[in-house]
C-alpha positions in Angstrom: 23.5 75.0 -11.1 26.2 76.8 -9.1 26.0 80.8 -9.2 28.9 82.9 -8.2 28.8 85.8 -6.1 30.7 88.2 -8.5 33.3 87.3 -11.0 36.2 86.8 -8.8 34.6 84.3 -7.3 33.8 82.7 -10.6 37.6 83.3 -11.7 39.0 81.7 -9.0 36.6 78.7 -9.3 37.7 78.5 -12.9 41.1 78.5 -11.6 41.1 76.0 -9.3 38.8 73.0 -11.5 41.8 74.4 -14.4 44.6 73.3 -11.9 43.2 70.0 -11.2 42.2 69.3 -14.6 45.7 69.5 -15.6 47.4 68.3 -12.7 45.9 64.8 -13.3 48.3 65.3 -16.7 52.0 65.7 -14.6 52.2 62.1 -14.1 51.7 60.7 -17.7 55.6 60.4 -19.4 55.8 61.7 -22.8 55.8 58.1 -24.0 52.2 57.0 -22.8 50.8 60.8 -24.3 48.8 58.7 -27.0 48.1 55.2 -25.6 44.5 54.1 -25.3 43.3 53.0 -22.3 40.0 50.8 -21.9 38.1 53.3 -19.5 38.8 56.2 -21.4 37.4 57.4 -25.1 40.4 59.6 -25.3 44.5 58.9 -25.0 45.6 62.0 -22.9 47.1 63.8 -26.1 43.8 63.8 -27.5 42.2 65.1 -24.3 43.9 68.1 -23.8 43.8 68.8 -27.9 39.8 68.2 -27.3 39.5 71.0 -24.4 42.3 73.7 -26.5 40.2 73.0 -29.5 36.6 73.9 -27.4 38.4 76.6 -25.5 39.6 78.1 -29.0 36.3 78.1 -30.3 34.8 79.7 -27.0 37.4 82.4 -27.5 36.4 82.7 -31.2 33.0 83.1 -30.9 33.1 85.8 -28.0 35.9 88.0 -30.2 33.2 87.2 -33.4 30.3 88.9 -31.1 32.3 91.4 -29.9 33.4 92.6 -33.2 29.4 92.3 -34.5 30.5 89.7 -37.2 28.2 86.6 -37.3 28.9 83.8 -34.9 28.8 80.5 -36.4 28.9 77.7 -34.4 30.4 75.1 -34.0 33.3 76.5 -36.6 33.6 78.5 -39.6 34.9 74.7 -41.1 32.1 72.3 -39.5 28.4 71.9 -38.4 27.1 70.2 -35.2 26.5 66.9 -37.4 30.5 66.7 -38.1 31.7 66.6 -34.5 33.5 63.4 -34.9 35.3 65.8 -38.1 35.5 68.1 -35.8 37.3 66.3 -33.0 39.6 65.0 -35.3 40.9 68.0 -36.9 41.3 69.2 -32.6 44.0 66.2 -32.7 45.5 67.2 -35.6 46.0 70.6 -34.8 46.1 71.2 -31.5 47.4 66.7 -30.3 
């Protein structure tokens, strides 16, 4: 695993995988946002609601431990043997 000299450089990293990530997104028209495509588990709506939905929870659980409450993970709403509820309700809210 990759280790980071401070957290600039960890920042910057971040920043860079984030604008490539989402660049891949720029050429997909608004009209293709939820079609399926063979190779890939997810239409590109439900990918980027699958990494908000993770990033929200990431968020969540570090304000949770900062503020001393208990952490539960995955959600407040589902357990690790409900992903597949989980992922679904990421469409819903975030698709």
């Amino acid at each position: 695993m990759r280790t980071y000299e401070n957290k600039d450089e960890l920042k910057n990293e971040i920043n860079k995988s984030f604008a490539k990530y989402i660049s891949e997104f720029d050429i997909i028209p608004e009209s293709l946002k939820d079609k399926r495509v063979e190779e890939v588990d997810r239409t590109p709506a439900e990918n980027l609601a699958y990494q908000v939905g993770w990033t929200t929870l990431v968020l969540k659980w570090e304000s949770d431990e900062r503020n001393g409450l208990h952490v539960k993970t995955p959600s407040d709403d589902f357990k690790w043997n409900q992903l597949g509820e989980l992922y679904q309700w990421f469409t819903d809210t975030y698709g």
